[in-house]
DOGU-913555 format. One record per residue (C-alpha): residue in one letter; z, y, x. Coordinates in steps of 0.05 Angstrom, whole numbers, plus 5000, padded with zeros to 4 digits. Last residue first. Layout:
<atoms>
+-----+------+------+------+
| res |    z |    y |    x |
+-----+------+------+------+
|   A |    Z |    Y |    X |
...
+-----+------+------+------+
</atoms>
This chain:
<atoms>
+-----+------+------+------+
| res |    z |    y |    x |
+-----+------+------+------+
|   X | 6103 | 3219 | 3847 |
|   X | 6106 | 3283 | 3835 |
|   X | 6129 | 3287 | 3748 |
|   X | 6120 | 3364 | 3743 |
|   X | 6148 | 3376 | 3660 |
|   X | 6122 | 3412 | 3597 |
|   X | 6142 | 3473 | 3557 |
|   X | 6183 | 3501 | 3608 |
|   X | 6258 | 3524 | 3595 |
|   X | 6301 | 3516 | 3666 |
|   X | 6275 | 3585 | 3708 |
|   X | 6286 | 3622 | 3639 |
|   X | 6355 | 3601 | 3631 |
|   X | 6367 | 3607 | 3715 |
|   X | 6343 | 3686 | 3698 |
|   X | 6390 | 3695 | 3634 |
|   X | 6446 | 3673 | 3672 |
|   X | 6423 | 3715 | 3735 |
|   X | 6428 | 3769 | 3690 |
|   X | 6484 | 3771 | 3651 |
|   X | 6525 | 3756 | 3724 |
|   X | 6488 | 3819 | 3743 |
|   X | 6515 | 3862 | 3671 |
|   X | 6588 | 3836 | 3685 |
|   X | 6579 | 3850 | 3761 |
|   X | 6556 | 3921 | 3753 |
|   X | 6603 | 3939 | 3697 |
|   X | 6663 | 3923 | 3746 |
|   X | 6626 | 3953 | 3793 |
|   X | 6625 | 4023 | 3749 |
|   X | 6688 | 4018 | 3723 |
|   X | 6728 | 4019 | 3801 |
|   X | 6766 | 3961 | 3813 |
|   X | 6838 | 3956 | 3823 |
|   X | 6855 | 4000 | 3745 |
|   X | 6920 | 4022 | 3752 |
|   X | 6995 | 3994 | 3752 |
|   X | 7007 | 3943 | 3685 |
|   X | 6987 | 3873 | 3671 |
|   X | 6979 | 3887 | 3598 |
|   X | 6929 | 3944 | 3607 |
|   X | 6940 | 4019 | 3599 |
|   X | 6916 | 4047 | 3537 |
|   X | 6851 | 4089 | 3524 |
|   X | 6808 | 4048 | 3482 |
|   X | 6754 | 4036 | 3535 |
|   X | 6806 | 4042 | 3589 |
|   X | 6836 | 3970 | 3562 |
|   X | 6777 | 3933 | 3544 |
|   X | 6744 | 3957 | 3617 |
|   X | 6802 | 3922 | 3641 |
|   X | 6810 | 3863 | 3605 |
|   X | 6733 | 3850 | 3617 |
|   X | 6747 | 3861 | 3700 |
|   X | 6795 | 3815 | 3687 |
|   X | 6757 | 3757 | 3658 |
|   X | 6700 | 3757 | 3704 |
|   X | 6743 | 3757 | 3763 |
|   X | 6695 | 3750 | 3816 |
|   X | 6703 | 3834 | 3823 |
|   X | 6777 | 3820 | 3837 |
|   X | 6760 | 3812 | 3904 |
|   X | 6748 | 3885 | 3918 |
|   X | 6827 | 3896 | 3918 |
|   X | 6836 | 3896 | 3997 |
|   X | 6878 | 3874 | 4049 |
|   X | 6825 | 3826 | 4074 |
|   X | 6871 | 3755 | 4071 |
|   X | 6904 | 3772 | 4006 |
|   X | 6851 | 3803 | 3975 |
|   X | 6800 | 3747 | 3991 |
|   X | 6849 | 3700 | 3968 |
|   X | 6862 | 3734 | 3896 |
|   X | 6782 | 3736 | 3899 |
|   X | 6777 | 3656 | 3908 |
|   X | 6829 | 3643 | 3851 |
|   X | 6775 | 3689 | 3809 |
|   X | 6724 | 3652 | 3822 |
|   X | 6752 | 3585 | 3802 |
|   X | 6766 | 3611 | 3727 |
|   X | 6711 | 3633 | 3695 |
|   X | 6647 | 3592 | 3744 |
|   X | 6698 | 3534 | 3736 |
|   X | 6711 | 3536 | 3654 |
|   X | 6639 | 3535 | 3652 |
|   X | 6629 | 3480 | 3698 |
|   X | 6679 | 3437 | 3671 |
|   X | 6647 | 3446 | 3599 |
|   X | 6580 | 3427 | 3635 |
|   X | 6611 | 3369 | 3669 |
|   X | 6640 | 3335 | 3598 |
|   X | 6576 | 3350 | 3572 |
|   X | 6521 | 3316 | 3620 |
|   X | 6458 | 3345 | 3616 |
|   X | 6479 | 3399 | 3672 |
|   X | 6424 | 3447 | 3676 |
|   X | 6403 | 3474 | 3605 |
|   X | 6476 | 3479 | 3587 |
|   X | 6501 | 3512 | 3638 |
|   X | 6450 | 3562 | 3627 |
|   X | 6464 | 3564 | 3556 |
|   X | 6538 | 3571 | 3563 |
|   X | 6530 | 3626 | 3622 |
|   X | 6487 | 3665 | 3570 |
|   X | 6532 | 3656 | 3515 |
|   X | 6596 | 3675 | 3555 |
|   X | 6557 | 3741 | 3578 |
|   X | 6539 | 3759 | 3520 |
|   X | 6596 | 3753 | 3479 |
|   X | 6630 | 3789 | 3521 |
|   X | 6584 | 3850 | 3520 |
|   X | 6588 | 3843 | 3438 |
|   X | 6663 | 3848 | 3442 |
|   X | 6648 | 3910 | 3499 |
|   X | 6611 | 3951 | 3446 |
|   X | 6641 | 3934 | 3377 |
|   X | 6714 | 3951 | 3400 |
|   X | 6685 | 4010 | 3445 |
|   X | 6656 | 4037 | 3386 |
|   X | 6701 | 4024 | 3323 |
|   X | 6756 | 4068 | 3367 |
|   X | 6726 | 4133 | 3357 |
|   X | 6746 | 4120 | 3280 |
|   X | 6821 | 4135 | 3305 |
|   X | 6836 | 4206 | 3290 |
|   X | 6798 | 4196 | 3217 |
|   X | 6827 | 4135 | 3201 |
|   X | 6901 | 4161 | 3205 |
|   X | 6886 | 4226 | 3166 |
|   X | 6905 | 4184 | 3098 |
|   X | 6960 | 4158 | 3121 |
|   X | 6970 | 4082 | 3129 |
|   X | 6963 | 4023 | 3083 |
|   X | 6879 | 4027 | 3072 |
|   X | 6868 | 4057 | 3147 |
|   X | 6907 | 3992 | 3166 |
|   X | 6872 | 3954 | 3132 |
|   X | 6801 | 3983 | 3161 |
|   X | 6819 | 3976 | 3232 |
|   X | 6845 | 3904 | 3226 |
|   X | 6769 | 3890 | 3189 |
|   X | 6745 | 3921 | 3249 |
|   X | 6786 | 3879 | 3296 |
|   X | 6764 | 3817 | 3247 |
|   X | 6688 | 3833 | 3266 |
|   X | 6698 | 3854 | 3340 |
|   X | 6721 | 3788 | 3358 |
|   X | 6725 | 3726 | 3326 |
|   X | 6665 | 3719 | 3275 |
|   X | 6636 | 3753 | 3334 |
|   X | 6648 | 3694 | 3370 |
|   X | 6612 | 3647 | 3325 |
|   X | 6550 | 3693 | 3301 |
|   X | 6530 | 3700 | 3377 |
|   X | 6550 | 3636 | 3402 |
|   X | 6494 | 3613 | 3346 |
|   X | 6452 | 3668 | 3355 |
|   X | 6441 | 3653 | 3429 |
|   X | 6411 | 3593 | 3405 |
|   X | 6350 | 3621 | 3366 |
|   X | 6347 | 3675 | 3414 |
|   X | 6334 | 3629 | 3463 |
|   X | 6277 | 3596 | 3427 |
|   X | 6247 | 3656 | 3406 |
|   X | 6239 | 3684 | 3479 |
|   X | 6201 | 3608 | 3497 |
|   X | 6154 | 3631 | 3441 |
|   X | 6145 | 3597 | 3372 |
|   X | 6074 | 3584 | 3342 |
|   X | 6074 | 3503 | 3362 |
|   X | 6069 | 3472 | 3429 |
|   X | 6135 | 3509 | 3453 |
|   X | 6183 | 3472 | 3396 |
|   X | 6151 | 3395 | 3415 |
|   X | 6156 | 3416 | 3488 |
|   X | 6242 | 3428 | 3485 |
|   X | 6249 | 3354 | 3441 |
|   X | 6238 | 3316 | 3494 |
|   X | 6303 | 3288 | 3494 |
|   X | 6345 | 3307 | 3547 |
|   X | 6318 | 3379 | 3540 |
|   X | 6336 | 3387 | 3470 |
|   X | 6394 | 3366 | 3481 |
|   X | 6416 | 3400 | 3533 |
|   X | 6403 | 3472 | 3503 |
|   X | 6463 | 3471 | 3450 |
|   X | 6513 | 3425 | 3462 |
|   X | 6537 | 3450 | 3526 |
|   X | 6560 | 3519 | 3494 |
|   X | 6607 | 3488 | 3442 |
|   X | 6667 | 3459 | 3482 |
|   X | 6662 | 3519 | 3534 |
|   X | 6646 | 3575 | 3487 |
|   X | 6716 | 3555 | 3450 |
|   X | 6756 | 3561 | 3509 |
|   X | 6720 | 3636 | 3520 |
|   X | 6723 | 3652 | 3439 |
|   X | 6802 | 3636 | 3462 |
|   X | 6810 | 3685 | 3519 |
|   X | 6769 | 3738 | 3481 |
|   X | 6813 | 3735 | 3425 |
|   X | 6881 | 3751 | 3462 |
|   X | 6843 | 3817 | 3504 |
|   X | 6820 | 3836 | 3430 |
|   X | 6881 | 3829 | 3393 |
|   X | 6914 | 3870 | 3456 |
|   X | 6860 | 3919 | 3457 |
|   X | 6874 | 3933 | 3384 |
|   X | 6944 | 3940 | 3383 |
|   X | 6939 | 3987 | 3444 |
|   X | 6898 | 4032 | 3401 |
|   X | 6953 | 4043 | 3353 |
|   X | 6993 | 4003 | 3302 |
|   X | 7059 | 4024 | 3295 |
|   X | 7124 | 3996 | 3298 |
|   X | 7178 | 4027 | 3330 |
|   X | 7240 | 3997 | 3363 |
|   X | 7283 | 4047 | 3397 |
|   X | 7329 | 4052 | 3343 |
|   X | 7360 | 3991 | 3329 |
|   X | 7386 | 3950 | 3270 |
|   X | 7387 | 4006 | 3225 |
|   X | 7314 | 4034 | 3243 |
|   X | 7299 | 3965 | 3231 |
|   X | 7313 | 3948 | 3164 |
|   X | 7282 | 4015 | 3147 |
|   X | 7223 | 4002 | 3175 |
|   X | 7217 | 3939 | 3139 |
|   X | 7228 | 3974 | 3072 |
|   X | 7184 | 4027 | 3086 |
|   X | 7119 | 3978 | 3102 |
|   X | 7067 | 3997 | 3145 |
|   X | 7082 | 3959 | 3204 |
|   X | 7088 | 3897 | 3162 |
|   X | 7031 | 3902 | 3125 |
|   X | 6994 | 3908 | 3196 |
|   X | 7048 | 3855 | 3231 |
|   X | 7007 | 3808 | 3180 |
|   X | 6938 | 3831 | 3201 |
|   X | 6959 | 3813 | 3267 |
|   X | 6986 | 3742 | 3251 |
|   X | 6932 | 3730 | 3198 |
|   X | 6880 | 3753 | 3264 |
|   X | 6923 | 3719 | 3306 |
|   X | 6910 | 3643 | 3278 |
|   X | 6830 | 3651 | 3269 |
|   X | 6826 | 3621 | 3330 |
|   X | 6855 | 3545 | 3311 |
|   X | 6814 | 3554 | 3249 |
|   X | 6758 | 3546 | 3303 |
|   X | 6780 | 3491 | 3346 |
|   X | 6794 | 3453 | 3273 |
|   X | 6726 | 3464 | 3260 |
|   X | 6704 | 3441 | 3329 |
|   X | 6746 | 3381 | 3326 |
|   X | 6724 | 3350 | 3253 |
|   X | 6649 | 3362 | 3281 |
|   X | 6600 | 3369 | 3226 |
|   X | 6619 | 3448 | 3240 |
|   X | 6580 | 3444 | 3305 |
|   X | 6515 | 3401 | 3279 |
|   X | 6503 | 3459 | 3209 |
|   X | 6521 | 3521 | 3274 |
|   X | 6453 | 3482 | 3306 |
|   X | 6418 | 3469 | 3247 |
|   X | 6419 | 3540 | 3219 |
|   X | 6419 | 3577 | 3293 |
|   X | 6343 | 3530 | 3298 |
|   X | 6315 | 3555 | 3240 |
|   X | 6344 | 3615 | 3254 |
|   X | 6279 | 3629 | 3311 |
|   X | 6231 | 3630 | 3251 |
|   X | 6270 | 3687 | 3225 |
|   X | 6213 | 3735 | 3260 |
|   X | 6150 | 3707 | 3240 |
|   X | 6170 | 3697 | 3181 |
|   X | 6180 | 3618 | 3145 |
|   X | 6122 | 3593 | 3101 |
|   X | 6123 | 3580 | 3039 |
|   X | 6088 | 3512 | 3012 |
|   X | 6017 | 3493 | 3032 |
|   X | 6028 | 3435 | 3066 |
|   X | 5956 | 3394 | 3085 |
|   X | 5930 | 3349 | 3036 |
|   X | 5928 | 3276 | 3053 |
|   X | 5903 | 3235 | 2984 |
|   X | 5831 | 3213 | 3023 |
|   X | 5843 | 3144 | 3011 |
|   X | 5809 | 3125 | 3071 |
|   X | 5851 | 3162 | 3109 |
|   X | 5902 | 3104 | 3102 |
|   X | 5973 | 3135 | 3093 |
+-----+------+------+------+
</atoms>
């Protein structure tokens, strides 16, 4: 528009608050992901057990079924108990973590590939906004996945089963909510760290799945060579499946006792948080060192 005209007026529309400024970028960013035909599929893909677990809810709780199998055999027993829930959760966080890796290396490398990272900074929003903007997105994604549908598990079966049931087992809702949401940090931070390093996305998702899975290959070794159990503290996953499984009191799938004591295994979750978080902030600047 020429300025000689002198039509430019500034905007004076609505402006966004201070603190949901950093949505902005979850909206886009979770609007890009579901554009995809494979990420929505990916999605609906994890949703699978929760119908499968809410169905063996109604099931569990119906006479007729019971019946039915009280006649075929008598040692079978269906109930739904604590170990039902650290189960659904142990099978969920397994696929939030395959989804993490085909979502996570979208979100950061972008921006930085393009420019885009100094255009945010240079306005009224902080580099702290910024990652919060994108954490939300794994945030909202794999809770959609985790703790929400266990609690929504909890609650139906409170709804079909006695009415004391949800009273002996509302201790649960906090270790369900708790270590989902510890999970859930840890594969977002790792995602957006990735993600902020390696530009290229095939690499990052290969990277991910390497820092989860690699690591823990390496501890079996260590074990096996040393004589000792300490290696399973590179075992991200496990030592998750473990804490999952003492938090609600059952013993875990694998069986025997816990090989790493609940205090380390909370120590290396919480330090791999943290170096995550500290190789995020090392990455985001709002401008560039060309040396030339």
């Amino acid at each position: 528009m020429a300025v000689y005209k002198r039509a430019y007026e500034p905007y004076r529309g609505p402006l966004e608050k201070r603190w949901s400024r950093c949505l902005v970028l979850t909206r886009y960013a979770l609007r890009d992901l579901f554009a995809s035909r494979f990420f929505l599929g990916a999605f609906i893909f994890c949703l699978i057990p929760v119908l499968l677990f809410g169905g063996y809810v109604f099931v569990a709780n119906s006479e007729v079924v019971q019946t039915v199998f009280s006649l075929v055999s008598r040692t079978v027993n269906l109930q739904v108990e604590t170990r039902f829930f650290a189960i659904f959760l142990d099978i969920q966080a397994s696929l939030v973590f395959l989804l993490t890796c085909w979502a996570g290396p979208t979100l950061v490398a972008g921006d930085l590939t393009n420019g885009a990272l100094p255009l945010f900074l240079s306005r009224p929003f902080s580099r702290s906004e910024y990652v919060v903007g994108k954490f939300a997105v794994l945030g909202i994604l794999l809770s959609c996945l985790t703790w929400v549908p266990a609690l929504l598990l909890l609650f139906l079966e409170a709804g079909l089963s006695p009415k004391n049931w949800l009273g002996a087992h509302l201790w649960m809702i906090w270790p369900m909510v708790w270590l989902s949401v510890v999970w859930i940090a840890l594969l977002s931070l790792v995602a957006l760290a990735t993600s902020a390093w390696v530009k290229w996305r095939i690499v990052a998702i290969g990277v991910i799945f390497g820092l989860f899975v690699f690591p823990a290959g390496l501890g079996v070794v260590m074990d096996a060579v040393l004589g000792t159990n300490w290696g399973h503290l590179l075992d991200l996953p496990y030592l998750f499946g473990e804490l999952l499984f003492a938090g609600l009191h059952t013993h875990p799938l694998r069986g025997g006792q816990d090989l790493v004591p609940h205090p380390a295994a909370w120590a290396m979750l919480f330090a791999a948080s943290a170096v995550s978080l500290w190789l995020l902030h090392v990455r985001l600047r709002a401008f560039d060192v060309v040396r030339g």
